[in-house]
C-alpha positions in Angstrom: -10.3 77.1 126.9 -9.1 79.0 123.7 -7.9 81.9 126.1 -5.8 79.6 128.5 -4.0 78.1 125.9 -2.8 81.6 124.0 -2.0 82.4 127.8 0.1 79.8 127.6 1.9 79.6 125.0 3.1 83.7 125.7 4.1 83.0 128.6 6.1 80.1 127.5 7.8 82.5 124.6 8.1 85.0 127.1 10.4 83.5 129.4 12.1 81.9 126.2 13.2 85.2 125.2 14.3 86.7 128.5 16.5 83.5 129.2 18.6 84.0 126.0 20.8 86.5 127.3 21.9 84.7 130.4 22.1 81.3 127.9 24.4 83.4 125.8 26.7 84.8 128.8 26.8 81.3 130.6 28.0 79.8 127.5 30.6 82.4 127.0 31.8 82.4 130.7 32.9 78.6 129.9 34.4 79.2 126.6 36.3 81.2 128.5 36.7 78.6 131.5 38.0 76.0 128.7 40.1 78.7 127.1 42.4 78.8 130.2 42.2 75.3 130.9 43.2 73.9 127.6 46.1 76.9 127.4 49.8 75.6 126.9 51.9 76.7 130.7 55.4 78.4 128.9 58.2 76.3 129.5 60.7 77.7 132.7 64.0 78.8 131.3 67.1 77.6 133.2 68.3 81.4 134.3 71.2 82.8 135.9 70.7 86.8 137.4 74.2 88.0 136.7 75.8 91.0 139.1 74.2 93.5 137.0 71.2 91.7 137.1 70.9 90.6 133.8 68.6 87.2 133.3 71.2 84.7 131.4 69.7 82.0 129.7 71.8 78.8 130.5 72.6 77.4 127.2 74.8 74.5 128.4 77.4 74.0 131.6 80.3 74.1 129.3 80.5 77.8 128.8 78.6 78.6 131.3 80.3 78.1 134.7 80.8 81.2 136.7 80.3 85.2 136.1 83.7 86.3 135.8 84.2 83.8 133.0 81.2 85.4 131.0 81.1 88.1 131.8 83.3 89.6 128.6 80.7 87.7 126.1 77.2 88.7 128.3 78.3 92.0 127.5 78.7 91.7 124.0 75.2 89.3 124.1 72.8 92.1 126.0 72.5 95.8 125.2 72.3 98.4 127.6 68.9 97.9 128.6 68.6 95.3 131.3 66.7 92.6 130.6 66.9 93.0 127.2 67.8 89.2 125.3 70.0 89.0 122.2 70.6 85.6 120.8 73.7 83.8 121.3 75.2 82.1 118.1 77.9 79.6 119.1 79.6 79.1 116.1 80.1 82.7 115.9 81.4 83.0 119.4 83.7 79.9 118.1 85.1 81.6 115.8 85.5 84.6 117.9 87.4 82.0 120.7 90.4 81.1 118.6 91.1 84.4 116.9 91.7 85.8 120.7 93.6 82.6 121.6 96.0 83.4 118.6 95.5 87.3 119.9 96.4 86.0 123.6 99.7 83.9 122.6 101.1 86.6 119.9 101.2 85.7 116.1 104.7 83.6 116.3 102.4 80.4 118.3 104.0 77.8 115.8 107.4 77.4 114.3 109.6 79.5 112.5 113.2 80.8 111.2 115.6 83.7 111.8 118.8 85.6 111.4 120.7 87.3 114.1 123.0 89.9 113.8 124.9 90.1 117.2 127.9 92.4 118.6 130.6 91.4 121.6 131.7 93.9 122.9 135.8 92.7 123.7 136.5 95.7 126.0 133.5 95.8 128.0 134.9 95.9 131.6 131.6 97.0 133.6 130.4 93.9 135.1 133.9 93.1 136.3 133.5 94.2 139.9 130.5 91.9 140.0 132.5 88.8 139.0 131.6 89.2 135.2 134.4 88.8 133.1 135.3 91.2 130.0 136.6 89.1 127.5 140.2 88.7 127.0 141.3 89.8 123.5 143.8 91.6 125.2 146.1 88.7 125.7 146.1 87.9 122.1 146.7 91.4 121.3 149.6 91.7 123.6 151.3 89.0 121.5 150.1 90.9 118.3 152.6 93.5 118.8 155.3 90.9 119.8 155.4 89.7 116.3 156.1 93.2 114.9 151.9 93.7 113.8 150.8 97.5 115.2 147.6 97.3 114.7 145.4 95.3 117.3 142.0 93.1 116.9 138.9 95.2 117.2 137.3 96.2 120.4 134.2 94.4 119.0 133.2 90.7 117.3 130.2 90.9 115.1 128.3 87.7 114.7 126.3 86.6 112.3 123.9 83.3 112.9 120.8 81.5 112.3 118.3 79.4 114.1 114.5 78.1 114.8 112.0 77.3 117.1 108.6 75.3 117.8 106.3 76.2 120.4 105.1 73.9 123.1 102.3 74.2 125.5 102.7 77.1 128.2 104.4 79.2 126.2 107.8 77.4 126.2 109.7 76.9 123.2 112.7 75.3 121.9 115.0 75.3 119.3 118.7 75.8 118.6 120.8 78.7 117.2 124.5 78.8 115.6 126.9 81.9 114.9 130.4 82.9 114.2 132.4 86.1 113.6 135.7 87.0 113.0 138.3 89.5 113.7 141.7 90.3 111.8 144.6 92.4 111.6 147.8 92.5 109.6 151.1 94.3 108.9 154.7 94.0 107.4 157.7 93.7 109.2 161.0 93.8 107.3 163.2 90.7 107.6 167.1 90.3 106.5 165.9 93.2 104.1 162.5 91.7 102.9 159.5 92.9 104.0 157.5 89.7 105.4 153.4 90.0 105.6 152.1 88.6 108.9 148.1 88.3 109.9 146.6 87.3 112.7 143.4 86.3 112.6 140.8 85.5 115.5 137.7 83.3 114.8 134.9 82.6 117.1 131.7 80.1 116.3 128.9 79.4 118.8 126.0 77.6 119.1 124.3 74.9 120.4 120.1 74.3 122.1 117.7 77.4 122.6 115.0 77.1 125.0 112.9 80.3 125.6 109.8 81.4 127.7 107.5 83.8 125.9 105.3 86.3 127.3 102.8 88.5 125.5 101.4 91.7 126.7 99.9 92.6 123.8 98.6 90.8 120.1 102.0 91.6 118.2 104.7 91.5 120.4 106.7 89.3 122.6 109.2 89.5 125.6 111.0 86.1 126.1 113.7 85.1 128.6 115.8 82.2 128.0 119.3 80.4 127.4 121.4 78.9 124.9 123.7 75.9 125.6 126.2 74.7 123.7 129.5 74.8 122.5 132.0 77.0 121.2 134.7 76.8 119.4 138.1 79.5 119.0 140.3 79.8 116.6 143.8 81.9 116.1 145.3 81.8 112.8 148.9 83.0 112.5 150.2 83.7 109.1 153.6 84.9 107.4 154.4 85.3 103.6 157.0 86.8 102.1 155.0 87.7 98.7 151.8 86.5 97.0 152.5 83.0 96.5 152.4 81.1 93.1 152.5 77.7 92.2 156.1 77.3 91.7 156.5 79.3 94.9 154.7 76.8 97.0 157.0 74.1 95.2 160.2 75.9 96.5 162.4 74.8 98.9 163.6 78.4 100.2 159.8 79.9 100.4 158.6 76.7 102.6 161.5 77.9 105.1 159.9 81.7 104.8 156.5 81.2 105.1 154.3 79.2 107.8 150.6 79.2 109.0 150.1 78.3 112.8 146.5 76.8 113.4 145.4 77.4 116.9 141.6 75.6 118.3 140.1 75.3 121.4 136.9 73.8 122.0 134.4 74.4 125.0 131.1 74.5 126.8 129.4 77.5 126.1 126.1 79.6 127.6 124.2 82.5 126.6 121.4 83.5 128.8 119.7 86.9 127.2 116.2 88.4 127.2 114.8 89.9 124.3 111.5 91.8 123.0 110.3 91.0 119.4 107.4 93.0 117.3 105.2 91.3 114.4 104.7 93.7 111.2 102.5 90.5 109.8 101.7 87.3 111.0 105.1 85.8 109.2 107.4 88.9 110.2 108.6 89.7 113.2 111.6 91.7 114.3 113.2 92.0 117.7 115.9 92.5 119.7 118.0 90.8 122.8 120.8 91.7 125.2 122.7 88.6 127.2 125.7 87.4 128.6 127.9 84.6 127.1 129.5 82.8 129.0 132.5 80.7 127.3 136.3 79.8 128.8 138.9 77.5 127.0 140.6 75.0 129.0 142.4 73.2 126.1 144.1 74.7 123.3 145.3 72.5 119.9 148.5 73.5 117.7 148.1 71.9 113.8 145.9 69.6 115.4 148.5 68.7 118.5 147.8 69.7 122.1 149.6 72.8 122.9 151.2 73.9 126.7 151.5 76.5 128.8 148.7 78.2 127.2 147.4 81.2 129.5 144.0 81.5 131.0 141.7 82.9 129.0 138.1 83.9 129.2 135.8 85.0 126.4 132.9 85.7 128.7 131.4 89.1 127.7 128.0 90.9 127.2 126.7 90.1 123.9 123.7 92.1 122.0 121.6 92.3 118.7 119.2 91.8 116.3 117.3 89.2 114.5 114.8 88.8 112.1 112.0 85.8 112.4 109.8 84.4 109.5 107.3 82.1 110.8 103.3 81.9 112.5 
């Protein structure tokens, strides 16, 4: 009885031990089954596979709309490896936006003030036989040496001006610009034994609204094409004295008989369409330079302030060029 029950109780520690193994494997083998049960899916990024198959995570459907409009900033985002993410910072890329939309519209996208140094040419005939006229200096210079005076006006009126602008949306701007020059000659002519001084002096002021489109092919310069409109207004002063004047001179009976001053004016519309480049040395600075045509005939013509007659056609139309200097962003 003793026997059956040792017999017993080895077998029963027997099988204990051989079963431990298997125990051991079955209880890892559903660890393992839990493991991947309880393990978190990944989340499915919203993707786009570019051209050049680059996997673009979709960050938002503001900036990202179409290929060709990210492309520029995907290639700054990814490196040369494929695949290969980098992480896209959007207030960096912000920042990045409206330095290259100041880049894209030049450095003078705002307001500013210049000075113009221009030149009419008076004897500038090349445009004639295209139904430009030169400017007609000439007729006044014809009279010139009517009145005894040998030497003519100059062949060219140098202007000086000033104006300012503001930008609007597509590049436009508008402003307005004002300039005058002035041309004189004199001489003596000898009179009942007196030499009498005579000058003759020509006066021309311009100006009126500026409006200009602006295009720019590069970050610090500018090519604009526009028009000013306006008016103008032309002067001829005709002097004689017979010496320098003094107060009791002025006072004197005889000298009032010698001496006069003849104030011509005209008024009239006036247009100068030009195009122009201009170059920024800083944001503030910017130079350029413009060629036009300006376009300008008197129809009316004042003496002292009194209409005057049988004045002859004139034109002043001529091709006018220059300079100018901008301060301004």
């Amino acid at each position: 009885m003793r026997s059956k029950i040792f017999l017993t109780l080895g077998l029963a520690i027997g099988l204990l031990l051989v079963s431990q193994p298997a125990i051991a494997g079955f209880n890892s083998v559903a660890q393992d089954t839990v493991e991947e049960q309880v393990k978190p899916v990944p989340e499915k990024k919203d993707t786009l596979k570019t051209e050049d198959d680059y996997q673009v995570e979709r960050k938002g459907d503001d900036w990202l709309e179409t290929w060709e409009t990210i492309k520029p900033r995907v290639k700054e985002f990814f490196s040369d490896e494929q695949g290969e993410e980098l992480e896209y910072d959007e207030h960096k890329y912000e920042h990045e936006d409206k330095r290259k939309k100041r880049g894209k519209h030049g450095f003078f996208n705002g307001a500013a003030l210049g000075w113009h140094w221009e030149f009419i040419p008076t004897d500038f005939d090349a445009l004639n036989d295209y139904g430009f006229n030169s400017m007609d200096i000439d007729v006044i210079n014809g009279k010139i040496n009517a009145i005894g005076i040998d030497e003519q006006l100059d062949k060219t009126i140098p202007m000086r001006g000033f104006g300012g602008w503001v930008f609007l949306p597509k590049n436009i701007r508008i402003g307005g610009y004002g300039g005058r020059g002035r041309l004189v000659t004199n001489g003596k002519v000898e009179i009942d034994g007196a030499n009498v001084g005579r000058e003759v002096e020509f006066k021309l002021r311009t100006g009126g609204f500026l409006v200009e489109k602006v295009f720019h092919p590069f970050n610090n310069s500018e090519i604009y094409f526009g028009t000013t409109l306006g008016r103008s207004t032309a002067r001829i002063n005709i002097t004689q004295n017979t010496a320098s004047p003094g107060w009791k001179d002025i006072w004197d009976q005889e000298s009032i008989s010698d001496d006069f001053r003849v104030k011509l004016k005209s008024q009239y519309f006036s247009a100068t369409p030009s195009i122009g480049v201009r170059y920024n040395f800083w944001h503030w600075l910017g130079v350029g330079a413009k060629v036009g045509y300006y376009y300008g005939k008197p129809d009316r013509w004042e003496i002292n302030g009194e209409k005057l007659v049988d004045v002859p056609d004139m034109d002043f139309s001529n091709v006018i060029w220059g300079l100018n200097l901008y301060i301004g962003g």
